[in-house]
N, C-alpha and C positions, 0 to 999 in steps of 0.2 A: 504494500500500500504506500503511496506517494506521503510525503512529510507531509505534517499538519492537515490533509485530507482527513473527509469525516471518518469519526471512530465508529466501527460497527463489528459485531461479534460474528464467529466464522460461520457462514452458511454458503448456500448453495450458489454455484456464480451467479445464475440469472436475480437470484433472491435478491443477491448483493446488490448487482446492479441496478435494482428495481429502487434497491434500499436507500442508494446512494442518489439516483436521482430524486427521488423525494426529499432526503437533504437537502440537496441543492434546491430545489423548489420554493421549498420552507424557508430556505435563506433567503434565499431572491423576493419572496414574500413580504420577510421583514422587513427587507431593506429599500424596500419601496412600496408604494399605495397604489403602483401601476397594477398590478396583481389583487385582483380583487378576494376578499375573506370570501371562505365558502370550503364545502365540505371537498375533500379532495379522493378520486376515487383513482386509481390503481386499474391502467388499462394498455392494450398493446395496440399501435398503430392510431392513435396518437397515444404516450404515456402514461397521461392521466387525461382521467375528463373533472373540471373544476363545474360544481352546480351550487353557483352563486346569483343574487337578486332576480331568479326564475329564471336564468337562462343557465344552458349551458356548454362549458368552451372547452374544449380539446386544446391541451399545452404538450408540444413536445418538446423533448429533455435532449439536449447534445455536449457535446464538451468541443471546444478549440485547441489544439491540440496540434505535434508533427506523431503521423500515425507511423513513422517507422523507428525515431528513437523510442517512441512510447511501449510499442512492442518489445524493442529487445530491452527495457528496463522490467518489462513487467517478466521475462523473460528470468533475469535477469536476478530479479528478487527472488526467484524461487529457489537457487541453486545454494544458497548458505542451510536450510531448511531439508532440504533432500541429502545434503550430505553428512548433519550433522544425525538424519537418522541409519544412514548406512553405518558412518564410523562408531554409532552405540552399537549395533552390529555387530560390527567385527571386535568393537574392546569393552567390551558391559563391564558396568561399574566401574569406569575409568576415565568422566568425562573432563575435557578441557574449554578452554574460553578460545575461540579462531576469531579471528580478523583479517578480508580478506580484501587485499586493494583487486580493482579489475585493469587489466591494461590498455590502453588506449582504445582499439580495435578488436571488441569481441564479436563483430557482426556476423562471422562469420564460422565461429567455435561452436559445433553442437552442442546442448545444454547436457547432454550425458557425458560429453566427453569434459568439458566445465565442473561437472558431480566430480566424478570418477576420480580425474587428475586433484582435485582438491583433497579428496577422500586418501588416496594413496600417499598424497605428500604429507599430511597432519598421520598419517599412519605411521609413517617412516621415522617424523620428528618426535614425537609425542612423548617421548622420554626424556627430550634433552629440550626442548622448550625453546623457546627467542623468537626473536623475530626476523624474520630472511626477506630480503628485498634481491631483486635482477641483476643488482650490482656485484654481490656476493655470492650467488648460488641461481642451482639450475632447478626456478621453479615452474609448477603445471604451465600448459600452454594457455594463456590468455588471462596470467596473474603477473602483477609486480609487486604483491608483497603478501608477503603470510605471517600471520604474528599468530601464538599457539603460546598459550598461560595456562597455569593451573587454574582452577575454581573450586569453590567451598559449596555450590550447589549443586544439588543431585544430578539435573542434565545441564550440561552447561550451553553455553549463548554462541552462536555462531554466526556473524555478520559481513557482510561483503559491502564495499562503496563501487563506487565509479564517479567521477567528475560527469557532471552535465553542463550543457551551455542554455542560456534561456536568452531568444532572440524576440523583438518588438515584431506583432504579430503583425502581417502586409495584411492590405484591403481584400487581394487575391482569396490568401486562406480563411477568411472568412466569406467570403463569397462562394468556394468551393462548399462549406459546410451548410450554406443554406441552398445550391444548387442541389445536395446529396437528398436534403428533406423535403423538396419542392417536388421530387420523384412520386413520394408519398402522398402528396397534399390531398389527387381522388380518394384514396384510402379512410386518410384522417375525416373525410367531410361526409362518409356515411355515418360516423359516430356523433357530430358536431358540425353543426353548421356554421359556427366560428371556431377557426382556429390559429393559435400562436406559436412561434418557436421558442425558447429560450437555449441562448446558448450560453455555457458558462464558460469562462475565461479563469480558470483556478491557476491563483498566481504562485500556488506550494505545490503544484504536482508532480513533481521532479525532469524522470529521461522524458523530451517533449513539449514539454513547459514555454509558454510562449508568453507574452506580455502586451497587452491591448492596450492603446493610448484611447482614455475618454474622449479627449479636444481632438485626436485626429478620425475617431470616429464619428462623432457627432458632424464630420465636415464631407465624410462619405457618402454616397447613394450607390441604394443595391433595386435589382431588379425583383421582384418577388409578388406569389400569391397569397401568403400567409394575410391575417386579419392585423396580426403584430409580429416582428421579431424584436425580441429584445434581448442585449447582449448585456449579462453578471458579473459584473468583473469581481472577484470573488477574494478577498483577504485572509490573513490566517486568523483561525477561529469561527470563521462564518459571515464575518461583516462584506461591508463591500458595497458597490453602487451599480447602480442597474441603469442602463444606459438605453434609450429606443432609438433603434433602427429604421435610418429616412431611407421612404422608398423614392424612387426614381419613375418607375411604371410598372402595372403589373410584367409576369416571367411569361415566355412564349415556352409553353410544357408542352405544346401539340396536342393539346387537349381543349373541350370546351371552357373549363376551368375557370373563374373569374376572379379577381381580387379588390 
C-alpha cells in the first residue's frame, strides 16, 4: 500500500478496491459542498450511485496516476512479504529484521526470481549479520543493498524501498483518464441519468505518483460527456481541494450520447 494512502484491513482485492474508493469519495465529500450529502450506495459501472435531494447520480471513482511505475511498485511491494515467508520456511524459529534497497532498474526482474534471490542471500548471511551494499559484495540481481539484524520479535519485519520520482501531472494524462471513462458513459447512464467523474490526484501514492497544479488546471478545457468531472487533489491524511473540471464541448464517442 502507497505511504499515507487510506488505512484499511486485508481483504479481498476487489473488496479493497471498492473500499478505497469510497474513501476517497468520503474525502472529496468533505472537502467540498460540490458533492452533494446523501446516502451513498456501492455499484459497478458507474461506482457508486449517490441518492440525494430525490435524485439520483452515478459518480465514478479513478485515480491519476503513471500506470507502468504504478504497476511495478505494486509489484514491487509484495516481494519483502513472500520472502520473508519462504525464509520462516527454510529457518523456523530463527527470524531476522531485512532491509532491502531495490536497484535502479527492476522492470524487468521477475518477481520470483526478486523472492528467491532475496531468500537465498538473507539464507547464506543470516549468521553473520550487517549490512552489504554493490560496493562490497555480490548481491541478488536487482538489489543494492541488504541489511539483515537480529530481532526480539517472534516473526521479524522485512522491508524493501526503491526511490521514486513524482512528476507535475501534463493536461494530456488527464485527458487520457477521462477519454478511458467517456468509453463507459452508455453504461453508466442506464443506472443514472446524471453522471460524474471524480478523479483523484493522491499526492502520497508512491511508484506513479504525479502532482496536479490547481491554477494550471483551472486554466484547462477538456472535451467530455460527463454531467461533472471533478478533479481531488488529495493531501496526506484525507484533506485536500476539489477542483471542477471546465469543459470545452461535449466528447465525439460515436455515439448518440449527449452532454
Amino acid at each position: 500500500m502507497a505511504k499515507n494512502a487510506p488505512t484499511i484491513p486485508a481483504i479481498s482485492g476487489e473488496a479493497r478496491k471498492k473500499r478505497i474508493e469510497r474513501i476517497y469519495l468520503e474525502e472529496a465529500r468533505r472537502a467540498s459542498s460540490i458533492i452533494p450529502k446523501g446516502e451513498l450506495v456501492p455499484h459497478e459501472r458507474p461506482d457508486f450511485l449517490l441518492r440525494a435531494d430525490g435524485r439520483t447520480l452515478g459518480i465514478e471513482v479513478t485515480e491519476l496516476c503513471r500506470e507502468k511505475p504504478r504497476a511495478e511498485g505494486g509489484k514491487l511491494a509484495k516481494v519483502a512479504g513472500r520472502a520473508n515467508d519462504r525464509y520462516s520456511q527454510l529457518v523456523p524459529g530463527n527470524p531476522v529484521e531485512v532491509s532491502a534497497g531495490f536497484s535502479p532498474k527492476t522492470e524487468a526482474i521477475a518477481f520470483h526470481v526478486l523472492v528467491n534471490g532475496l531468500v537465498d542471500f538473507v539464507f547464506a548471511h543470516h549468521r553473520e549479520m550487517g549490512c552489504f551494499n554493490w560496493n562490497d559484495c555480490d548481491l541478488p540481481e536487482g538489489y543494492c543493498y541488504v541489511g539483515i539484524h537480529e530481532t526480539r520479535e517472534p516473526v521479524g519485519q522485512w522491508r524493501t524501498f526503491k526511490p521514486f520520482d513524482t512528476i507535475l501531472a501534463p493536461k494530456e494524462l488527464i485527458e487520457a483518464r477521462i477519454a478511458e471513462k467517456l468509453l463507459r458513459l452508455p453504461e453508466y447512464r442506464k443506472a443514472a441519468d446524471e453522471n460524474w467523474l471524480l478523479i483523484v490526484n493522491d499526492r502520497f501514492l508512491g511508484a506513479g505518483e504525479v502532482y496536479a497544479r490547481a491554477d494550471y488546471v483551472a486554466q484547462w478545457r477538456f472535451s467530455f460527456n460527463f454531467d461533472k468531472v471533478l478533479l481531488f487533489l488529495r493531501e496526506a491524511g484525507g484533506t485536500g481541494e476539489v477542483v471542477e473540471v471546465q469543459r470545452t464541448r461535449p466528447a465525439d464517442t460515436g455515439s448518440s450520447v449527449g452532454g
